[in-house]
Structure formats: C-alpha cells, structure tokens
C-alpha positions in Angstrom: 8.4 3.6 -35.9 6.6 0.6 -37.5 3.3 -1.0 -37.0 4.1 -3.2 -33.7 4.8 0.4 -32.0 1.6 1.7 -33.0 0.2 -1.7 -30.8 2.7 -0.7 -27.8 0.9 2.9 -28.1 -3.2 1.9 -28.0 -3.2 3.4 -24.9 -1.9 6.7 -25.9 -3.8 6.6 -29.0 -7.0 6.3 -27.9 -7.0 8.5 -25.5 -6.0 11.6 -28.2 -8.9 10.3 -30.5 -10.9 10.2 -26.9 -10.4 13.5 -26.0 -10.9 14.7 -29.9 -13.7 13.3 -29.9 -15.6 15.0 -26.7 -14.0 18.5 -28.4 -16.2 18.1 -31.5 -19.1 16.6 -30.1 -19.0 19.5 -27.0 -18.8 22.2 -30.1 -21.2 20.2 -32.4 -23.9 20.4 -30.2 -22.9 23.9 -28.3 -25.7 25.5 -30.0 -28.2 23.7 -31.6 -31.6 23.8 -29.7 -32.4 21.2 -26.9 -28.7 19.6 -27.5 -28.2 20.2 -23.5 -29.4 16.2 -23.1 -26.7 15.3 -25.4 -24.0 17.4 -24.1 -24.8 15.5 -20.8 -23.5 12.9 -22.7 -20.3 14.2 -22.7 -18.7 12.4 -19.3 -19.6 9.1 -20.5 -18.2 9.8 -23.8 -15.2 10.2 -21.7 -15.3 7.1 -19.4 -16.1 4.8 -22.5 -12.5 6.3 -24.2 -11.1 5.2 -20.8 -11.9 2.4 -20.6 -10.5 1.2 -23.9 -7.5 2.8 -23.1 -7.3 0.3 -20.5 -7.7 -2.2 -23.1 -5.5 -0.8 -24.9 -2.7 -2.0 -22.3 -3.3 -5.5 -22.6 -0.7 -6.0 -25.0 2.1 -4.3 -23.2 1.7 -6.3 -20.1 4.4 -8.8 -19.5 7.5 -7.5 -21.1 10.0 -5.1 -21.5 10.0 -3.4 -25.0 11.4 -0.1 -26.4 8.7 1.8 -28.1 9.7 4.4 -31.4 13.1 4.9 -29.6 11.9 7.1 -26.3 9.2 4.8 -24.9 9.5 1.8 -22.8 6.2 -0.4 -22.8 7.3 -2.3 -19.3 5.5 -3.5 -16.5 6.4 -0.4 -14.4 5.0 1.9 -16.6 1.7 -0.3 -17.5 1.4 0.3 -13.7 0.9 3.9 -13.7 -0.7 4.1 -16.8 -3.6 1.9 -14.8 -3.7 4.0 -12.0 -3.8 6.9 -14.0 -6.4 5.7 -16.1 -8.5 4.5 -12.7 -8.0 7.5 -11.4 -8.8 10.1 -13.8 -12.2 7.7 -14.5 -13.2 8.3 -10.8 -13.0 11.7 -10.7 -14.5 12.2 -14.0 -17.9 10.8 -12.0 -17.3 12.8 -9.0 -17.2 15.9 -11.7 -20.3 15.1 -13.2 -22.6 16.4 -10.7 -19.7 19.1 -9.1 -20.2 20.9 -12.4 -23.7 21.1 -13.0 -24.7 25.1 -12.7 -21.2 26.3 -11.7 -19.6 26.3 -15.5 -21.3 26.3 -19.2 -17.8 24.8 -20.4 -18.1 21.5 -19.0 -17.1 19.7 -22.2 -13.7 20.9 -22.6 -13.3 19.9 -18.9 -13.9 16.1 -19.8 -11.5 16.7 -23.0 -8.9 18.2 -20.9 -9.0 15.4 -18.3 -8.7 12.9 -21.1 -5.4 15.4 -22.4 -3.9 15.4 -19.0 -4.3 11.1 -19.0 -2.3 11.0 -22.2 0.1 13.2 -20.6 0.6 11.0 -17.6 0.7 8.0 -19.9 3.8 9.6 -22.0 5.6 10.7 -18.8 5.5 7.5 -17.1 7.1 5.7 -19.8 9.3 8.1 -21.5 13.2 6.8 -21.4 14.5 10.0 -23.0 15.0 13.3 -21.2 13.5 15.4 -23.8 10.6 13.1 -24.0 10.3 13.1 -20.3 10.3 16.8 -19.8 7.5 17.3 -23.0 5.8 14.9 -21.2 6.0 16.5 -17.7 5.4 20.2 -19.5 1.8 19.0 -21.2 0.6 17.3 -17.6 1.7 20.6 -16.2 0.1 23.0 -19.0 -3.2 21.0 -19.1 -3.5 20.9 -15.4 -3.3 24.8 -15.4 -6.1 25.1 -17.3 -8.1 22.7 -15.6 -6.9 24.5 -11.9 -8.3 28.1 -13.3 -11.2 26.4 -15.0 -13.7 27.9 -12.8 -13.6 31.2 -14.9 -15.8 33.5 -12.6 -14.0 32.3 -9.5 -11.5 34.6 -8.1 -10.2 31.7 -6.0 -9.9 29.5 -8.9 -7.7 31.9 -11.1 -5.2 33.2 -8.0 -5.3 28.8 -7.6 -4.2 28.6 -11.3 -1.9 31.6 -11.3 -0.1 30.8 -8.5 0.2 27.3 -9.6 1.5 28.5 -13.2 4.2 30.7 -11.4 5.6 27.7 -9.3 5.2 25.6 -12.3 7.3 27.3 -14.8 10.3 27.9 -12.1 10.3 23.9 -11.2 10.5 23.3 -15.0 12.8 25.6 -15.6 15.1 24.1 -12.7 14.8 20.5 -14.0 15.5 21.6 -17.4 18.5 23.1 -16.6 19.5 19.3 -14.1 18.8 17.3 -17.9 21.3 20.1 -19.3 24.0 18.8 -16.8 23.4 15.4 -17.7 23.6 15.9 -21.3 26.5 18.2 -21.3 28.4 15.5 -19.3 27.0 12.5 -21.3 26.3 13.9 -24.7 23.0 11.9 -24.7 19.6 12.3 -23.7 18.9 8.3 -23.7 18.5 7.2 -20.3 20.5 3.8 -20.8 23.0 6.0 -22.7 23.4 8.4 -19.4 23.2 5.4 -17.0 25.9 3.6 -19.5 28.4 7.0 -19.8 28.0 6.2 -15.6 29.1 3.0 -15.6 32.0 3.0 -17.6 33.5 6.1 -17.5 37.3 5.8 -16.4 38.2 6.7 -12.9 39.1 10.4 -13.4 36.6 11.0 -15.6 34.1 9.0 -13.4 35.0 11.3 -10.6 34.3 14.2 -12.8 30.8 12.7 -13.8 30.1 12.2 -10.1 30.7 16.0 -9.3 28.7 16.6 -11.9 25.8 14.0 -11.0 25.4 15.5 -7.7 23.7 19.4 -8.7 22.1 17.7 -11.1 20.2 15.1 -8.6 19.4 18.0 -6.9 17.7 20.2 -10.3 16.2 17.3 -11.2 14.5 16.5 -7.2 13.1 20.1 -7.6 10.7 19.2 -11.2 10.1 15.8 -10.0 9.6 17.3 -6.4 6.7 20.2 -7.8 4.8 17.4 -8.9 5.1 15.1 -5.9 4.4 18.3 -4.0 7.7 17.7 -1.8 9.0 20.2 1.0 10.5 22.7 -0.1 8.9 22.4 -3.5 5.1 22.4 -2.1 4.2 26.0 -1.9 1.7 25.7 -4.4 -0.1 23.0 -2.8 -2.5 24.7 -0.4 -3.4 27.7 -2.3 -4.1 25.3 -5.4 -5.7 22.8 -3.8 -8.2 25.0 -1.8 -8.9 27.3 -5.0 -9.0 24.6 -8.0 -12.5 22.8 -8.8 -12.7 20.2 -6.4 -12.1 17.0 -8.4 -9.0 18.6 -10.2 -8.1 19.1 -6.4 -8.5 15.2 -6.2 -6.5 14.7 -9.2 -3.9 17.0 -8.5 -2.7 15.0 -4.8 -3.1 11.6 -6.4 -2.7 11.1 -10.8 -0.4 14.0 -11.0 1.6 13.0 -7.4 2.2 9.5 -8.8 3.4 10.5 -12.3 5.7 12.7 -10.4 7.3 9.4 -8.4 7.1 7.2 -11.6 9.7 9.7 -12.9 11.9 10.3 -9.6 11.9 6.5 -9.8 12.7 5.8 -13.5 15.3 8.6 -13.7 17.4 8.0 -10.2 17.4 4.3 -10.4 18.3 3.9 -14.1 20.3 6.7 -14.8 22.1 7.7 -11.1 22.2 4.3 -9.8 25.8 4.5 -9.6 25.2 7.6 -7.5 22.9 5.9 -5.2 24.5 6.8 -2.3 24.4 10.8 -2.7 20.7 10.6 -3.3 19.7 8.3 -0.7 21.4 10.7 1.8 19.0 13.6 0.3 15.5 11.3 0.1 15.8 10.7 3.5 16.2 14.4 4.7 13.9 15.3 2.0 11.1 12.9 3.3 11.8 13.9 6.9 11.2 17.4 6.2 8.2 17.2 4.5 6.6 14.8 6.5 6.6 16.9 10.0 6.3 20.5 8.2 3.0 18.5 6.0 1.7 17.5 9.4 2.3 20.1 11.6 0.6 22.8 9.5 -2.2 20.4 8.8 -3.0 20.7 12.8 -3.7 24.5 12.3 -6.2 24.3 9.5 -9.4 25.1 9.6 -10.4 24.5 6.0 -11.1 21.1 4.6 -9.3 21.3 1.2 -6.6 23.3 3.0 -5.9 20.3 5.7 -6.4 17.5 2.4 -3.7 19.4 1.2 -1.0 19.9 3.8 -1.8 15.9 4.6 -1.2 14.9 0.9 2.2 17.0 1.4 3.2 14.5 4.5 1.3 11.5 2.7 4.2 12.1 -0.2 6.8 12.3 2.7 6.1 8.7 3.9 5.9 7.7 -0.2 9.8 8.9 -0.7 10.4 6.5 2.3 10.5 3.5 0.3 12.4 5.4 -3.2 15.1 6.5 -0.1 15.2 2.6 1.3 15.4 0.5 -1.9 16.4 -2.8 -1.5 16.3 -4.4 -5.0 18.0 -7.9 -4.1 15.0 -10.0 -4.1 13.9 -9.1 -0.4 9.6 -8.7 0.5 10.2 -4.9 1.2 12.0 -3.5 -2.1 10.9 -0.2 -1.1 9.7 0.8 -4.5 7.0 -1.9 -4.3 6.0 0.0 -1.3 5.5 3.2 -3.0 3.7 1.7 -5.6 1.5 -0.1 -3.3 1.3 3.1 -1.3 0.6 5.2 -4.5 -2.4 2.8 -5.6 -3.8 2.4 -2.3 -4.0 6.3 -1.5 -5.1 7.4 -4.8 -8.7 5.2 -3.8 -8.3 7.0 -0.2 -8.0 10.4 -1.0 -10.0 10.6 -3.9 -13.0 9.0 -2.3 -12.1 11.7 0.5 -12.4 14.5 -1.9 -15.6 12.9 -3.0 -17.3 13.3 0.4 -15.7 17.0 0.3 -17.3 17.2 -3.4 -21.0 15.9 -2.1 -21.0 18.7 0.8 -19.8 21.1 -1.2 -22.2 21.1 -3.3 -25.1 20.2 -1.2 -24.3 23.3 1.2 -21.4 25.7 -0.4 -19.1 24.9 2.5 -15.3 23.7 2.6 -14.3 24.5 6.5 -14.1 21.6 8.8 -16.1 22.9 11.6 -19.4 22.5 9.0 -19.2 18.3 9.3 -20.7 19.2 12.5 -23.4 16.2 13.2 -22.7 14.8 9.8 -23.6 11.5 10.9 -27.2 12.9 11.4 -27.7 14.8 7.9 -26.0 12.1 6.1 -24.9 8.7 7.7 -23.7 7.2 5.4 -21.4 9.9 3.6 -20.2 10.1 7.1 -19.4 6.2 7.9 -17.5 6.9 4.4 -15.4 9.5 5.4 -14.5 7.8 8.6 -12.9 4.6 6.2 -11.1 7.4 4.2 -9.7 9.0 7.5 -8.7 6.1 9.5 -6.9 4.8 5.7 -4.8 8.1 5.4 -3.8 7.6 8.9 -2.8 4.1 8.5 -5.4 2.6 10.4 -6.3 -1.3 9.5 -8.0 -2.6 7.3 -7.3 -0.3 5.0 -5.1 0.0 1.9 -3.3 3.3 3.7 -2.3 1.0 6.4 -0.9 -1.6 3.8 1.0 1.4 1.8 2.6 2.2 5.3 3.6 -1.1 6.5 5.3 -1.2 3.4 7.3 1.6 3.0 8.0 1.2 6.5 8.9 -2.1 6.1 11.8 -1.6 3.4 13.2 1.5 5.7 13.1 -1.1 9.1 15.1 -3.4 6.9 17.8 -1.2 5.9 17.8 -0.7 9.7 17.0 3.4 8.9 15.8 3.3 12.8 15.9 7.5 13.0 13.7 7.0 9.8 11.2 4.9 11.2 11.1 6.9 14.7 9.9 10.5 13.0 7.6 8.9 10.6 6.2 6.4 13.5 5.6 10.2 15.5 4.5 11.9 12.7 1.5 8.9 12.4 0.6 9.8 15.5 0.6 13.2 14.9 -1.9 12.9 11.5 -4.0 10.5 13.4 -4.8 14.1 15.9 -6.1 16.0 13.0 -7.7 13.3 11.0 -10.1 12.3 14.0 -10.5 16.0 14.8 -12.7 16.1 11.5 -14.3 12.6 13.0 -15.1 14.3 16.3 -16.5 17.2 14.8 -18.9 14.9 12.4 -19.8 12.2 15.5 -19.5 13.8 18.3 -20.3 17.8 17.5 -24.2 18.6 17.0 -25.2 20.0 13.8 -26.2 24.0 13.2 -30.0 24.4 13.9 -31.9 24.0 10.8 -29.1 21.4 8.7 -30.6 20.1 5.9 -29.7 16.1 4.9 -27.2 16.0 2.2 -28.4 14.4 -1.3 -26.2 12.8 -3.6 -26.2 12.6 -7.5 -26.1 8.9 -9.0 -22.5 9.2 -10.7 -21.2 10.8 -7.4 -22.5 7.5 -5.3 -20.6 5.2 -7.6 -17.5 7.3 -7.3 -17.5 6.7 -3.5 -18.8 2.7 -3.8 -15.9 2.5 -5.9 -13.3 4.1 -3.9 -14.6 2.8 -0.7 -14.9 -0.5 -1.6 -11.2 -1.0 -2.9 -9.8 1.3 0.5 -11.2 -1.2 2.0 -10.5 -4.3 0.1 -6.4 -3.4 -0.6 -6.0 -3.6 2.9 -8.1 -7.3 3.6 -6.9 -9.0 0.6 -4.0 -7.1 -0.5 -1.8 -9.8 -2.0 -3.1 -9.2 -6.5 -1.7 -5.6 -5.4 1.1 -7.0 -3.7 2.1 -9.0 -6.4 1.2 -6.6 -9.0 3.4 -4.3 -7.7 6.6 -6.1 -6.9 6.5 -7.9 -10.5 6.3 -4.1 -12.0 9.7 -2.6 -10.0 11.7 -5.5 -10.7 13.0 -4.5 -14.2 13.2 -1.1 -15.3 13.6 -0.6 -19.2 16.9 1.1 -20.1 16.6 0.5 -23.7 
C-alpha cells in the first residue's frame, strides 16, 4: 500500500481516529468533577468526525480505482459510504436527547456508532471475500453491542441475544457459500472468481455452475440477515422492538443498505454468468417477504414491532430492482432503483423512528393505540409522521414514491407482470396499516389528561432534516436520479 491508498482511505481513517477519539475524551473526563458539561460534548465530537469523513470522499468520486489490493474506491461504493455517513449522523441527533437519564455510558455509544460507520465503509467497498466477510462480521459485532446497550433493560439484552444467535448462524452460512467459491476458484478476488466464471471450459464450466448454485444460495442467507429478507428476518421484530430506539433506526436503514451494497457487488460481479439461477430466486425471495412483511405488520399493535415487519416488506420491494436488472443503458437499470429506493427510505424511516424516539421519551410509550389525538398534543410531530407514512407507502410527493416507481419500473420493463401484480397488492395492503396509525393520531381522541409532547433541540433538527429531503427526493428527484444511475454503471472488479 503506498501513499495514494492512504488518500483513497480518508474516509475510513478518519472515522477510526473519530471514534478513538470520543473513547479517550468519554474516559478522560468520566470522573473528574463537573466534567458532565463536557461529556455532553461527546455527540458533536462525533458529528464533526462525520463530517470530515464526508470530506474525506471527495477524492474518490469519479473513478474506479483498486485500493491496497481488496478495496475498490468507485462511484458505487462512494454511494453508500454517503448514505452511511448521512445516516449514522441523523441518528446520532435523534440519540442525543433518547439517552439522557436512561444510560451513564453514553460516550461509548457515540464511539460505537462511529465503529459500526467504518464497518459499513469497509463492507461496501471490499472486492475480496475475506475482506468482505471481516467487514460484514465488525458491522455485525459492533451492532450487538449497540442492540444490548441498554444494560438494565431486560428487553434490550433478550433484543441483543437473540440478535447475536441469528447473527453468528447467517455468518456462519455465508462463510461456508465464500468456501464454495474459493474451493472451486482458488481465489478469494472477486474479478479472479468472476474471471475463473468466464473462461472456464465447457465441462469444467458446467461443473462451476453446479457449484455456483448452493453457493448463491449460502451466500443470499448472510447478505439476506442483514437486509432482513424472509426467511432470514426472524431477528427483526424482537430486535427492533427491544434495541434503543435510534440503533432500531439504524439497524432497518445503514445496516439494510450495506447488506444490498454487498448482494449487489457480489452477484453482479462475480455470478454474473449465473444470472439466470439467481434472478429466478430474487424474485421468489422478494415475493415472499414482501406479503409475509405486510401481512404480519396488519396484526401489530406495537409501534416498533409494525416499523419492523414494514421494513421486512420495504426490503422485499428493494430486491425488486437487484431481481430485474437491466444494465444496457435503459432509465430503469433496476439497481439505480434500489439505490434511489435505499436513499430515499433511509430519510423516511429514520425520521419515522424519530417521531417514535420524541414520544417515547416524552411519555414511555411504543404501542400504536397511544398516538391517539396526536395532532392535539403535538401537531406538528404529527403532520411529520403523516409525510413519513404516506412516503413508506409510496404516496407522492415523496422520495418512497420515487424509490417505488423505480424499482417498479425496471421489473414492468423486463415485463415481470406477476411481479408487479403482488407488489402493486401488497401497496395496497401497507397503505391499510400505515393510515391505521394516521387514523388513530387524527381521527381518535386523546386519553383524558394527555400532556403536549416537548422536543429536545438536536431531536428537531433530526426530523427538519429527514423531513425536508422525504419530501424534496420525491419533487426534485433528478441530482438523486443522476447520482444513482452514474454509481451502478461500473462496478470495480479489480
């Protein structure tokens, strides 16, 4: 590795020093007297090293280039380095205020979120299987610890357990999918793979593909933990409900997307030749988790709990566009869809969770039938969760409805018409339970008594910010647009 690596790897670099840095200053002033003030400090600390990660990727943007021999510094991966870097920055403010009384630890929480950035920011752009599953094991290992953070909370550590248990089985899987490959191959380079693919003589080729086939599927089940697919989503409710309620947020939108970056880089670099095997499976995959996501979501009665069985079917409509891709220069590529998707919910269900974060907190409460007469205790928090709603629904204006015209779009042009029918019904469906929660906050009267729900100052610019760009992807989508059809069009292989 030489010095012009080091420039391909700001990013990553600043974000360890980042997230050393809130570690010493958290223990530094742990127990001097009056150093509370300072520790307060400790978010912003975290934000600033954010945002000069974000700096950081100005000079990988605009070309493909191989990084110390298992990175790729592409436009793809600049992509979801920038939404994980957005992301984790928005939930770091919707933290701030979630935290105050319920934990003492609150500085290795800002350090851990600034861990679990890094992680995403190695998996995203790793072009080696080793490098990809290290990568995919410290997102996992760090997001454990930030699901069981809540120490004196039973609900937290079953959240974390359970999560842990499901974790180490879906890594274990994959692992064993990246053995097939490199037994076949001999190589854990994805171009190398992709290559041994490509020209491998006819027998031997046939012998590759009989291999290629389990090992799609091993692989699907890591990839598919992550992305919370059916049948790999059995964490998902019990984790989301029981895990602090901005990891929650984190967890169905930073850590879902760094589980499609991968799907994406892996099956369409190194099984493109096998295209045909895995398209089959996406599209029975995304079926089934689509109507199971949405049909349990219609039987829940706890906020967190229905967030969670929808971000199982939101990830359904997302493996729409990987299943249609349609890479020859068309509007609808399919995988600019599931980027545009990806961006456009993580602003959606984040700024959802916020408005889950603020009553929380105000009142204790996570079931949906206590946004009773919302609109009366807090108007505004209400009008807010109405945009996030109607966006997860697909509802114009909003960025959801541009992620699902989209992905939509690219599975109507490869004329997937059985496709387009469930997902169409399971829309429908969605929209029931998502204006079940608007009823109950418009049209229900609120318990006698209901106080008005404040909310903290880093908390309000969380949900400006969210709300604003929910909005704003789906008026004047076409920077995103572009954005995101420039980034799929090359994928590094070496």
């Amino acid at each position: 590795m030489n010095l012009t690596d080091l420039t391909y790897l700001l990013p990553e670099l600043i974000l360890l020093l980042a997230a050393t840095a809130v570690f010493l200053l958290d223990l530094l002033w742990l127990k001097r007297p009056g150093a509370e003030g300072k520790r307060a400090l400790l978010p912003y600390v975290a934000l600033v090293g954010l945002g000069l990660a974000a700096l950081g990727l100005i000079p990988s943007l605009g070309g493909v280039r191989q990084v110390a021999t298992m990175l790729a510094a592409d436009p793809f991966a600049v992509f979801f380095k920038a939404l994980a870097i957005i992301g984790v920055a928005v939930v770091i403010l919707t933290a701030i205020p979630y935290l105050r009384g319920r934990t003492p630890y609150r500085g290795e929480f800002y350090a851990l979120l600034l861990a679990v950035t890094l992680a995403v920011c190695l998996a995203v752009g790793a072009t080696n299987l080793v490098l990809i599953y290290l990568g995919m094991e410290f997102l996992s290992i760090t997001s454990y610890v930030l699901v069981g953070f809540l120490r004196h909370d039973c609900k937290s550590g079953e959240a974390a357990l359970k999560y842990f248990l499901y974790g180490a089985t879906a890594s274990a899987v994959m692992l064993y999918g990246m053995s097939l490959l490199y037994g076949a191959t001999g190589t854990t380079d994805l171009g190398g793979i992709a290559a041994a693919f490509a020209s491998a003589p006819q027998g031997a080729g046939a012998g590759l593909a009989w291999l290629g086939t389990p090992a799609i599927i091993l692989l699907l089940a890591g990839f598919g933990f992550k992305a919370s697919l059916v049948p790999f989503h059995q964490w998902a409710p019990d984790t989301y409900e029981g895990a602090p309620t901005p990891v929650t947020a984190f967890l169905s939108t930073v850590s879902k997307a760094t589980g499609f970056a991968v799907l994406i880089r892996v099956f369409m670099v190194v099984l493109a030749a096998m295209q045909y095997q895995w398209t089959a499976l996406l599209i029975a995959v995304s079926i089934v988790t689509m109507t199971l996501g949405n049909l349990t979501a219609l039987r829940q009665t706890n906020i967190k709990r229905l967030l969670a069985y929808s971000s199982i079917a939101q990830a359904g409509y997302i493996l729409i566009g990987v299943a249609a891709v349609w890479m020859s220069g068309a509007t609808f590529t399919g995988l600019n869809g599931v980027l545009i998707y990806l961006f456009a919910y993580l602003f959606t269900n984040v700024g959802a969770f916020a408005v889950v974060t603020a009553v929380e907190s105000a009142t204790g409460a996570t079931e949906v039938k206590d946004y009773a007469g919302l609109v009366t205790r807090s108007p505004w928090l209400a009008g807010l969760l109405f945009v996030f709603l109607i966006s997860l629904a697909g509802i114009p204006p909003t960025g959801g409805f541009m992620g699902k015209f989209f992905v939509f779009g690219a599975a109507v042009q490869q004329r997937l018409w059985v496709l387009v029918a469930i997902a169409a019904v399971n829309s429908v469906i969605a929209a029931f339970y998502y204006l079940n929660v608007v009823r109950y906050m418009f049209f229900t009267p609120a318990e006698e008594g209901a106080e008005p729900i404040g909310v903290a100052w880093p908390l309000r610019g969380a949900l400006l910010v969210t709300a604003v760009l929910t909005l704003l992807l789906g008026l004047a989508p076409g920077p995103l647009i572009t954005w995101a059809t420039h980034s799929v069009q090359l994928l590094a292989l070496r």
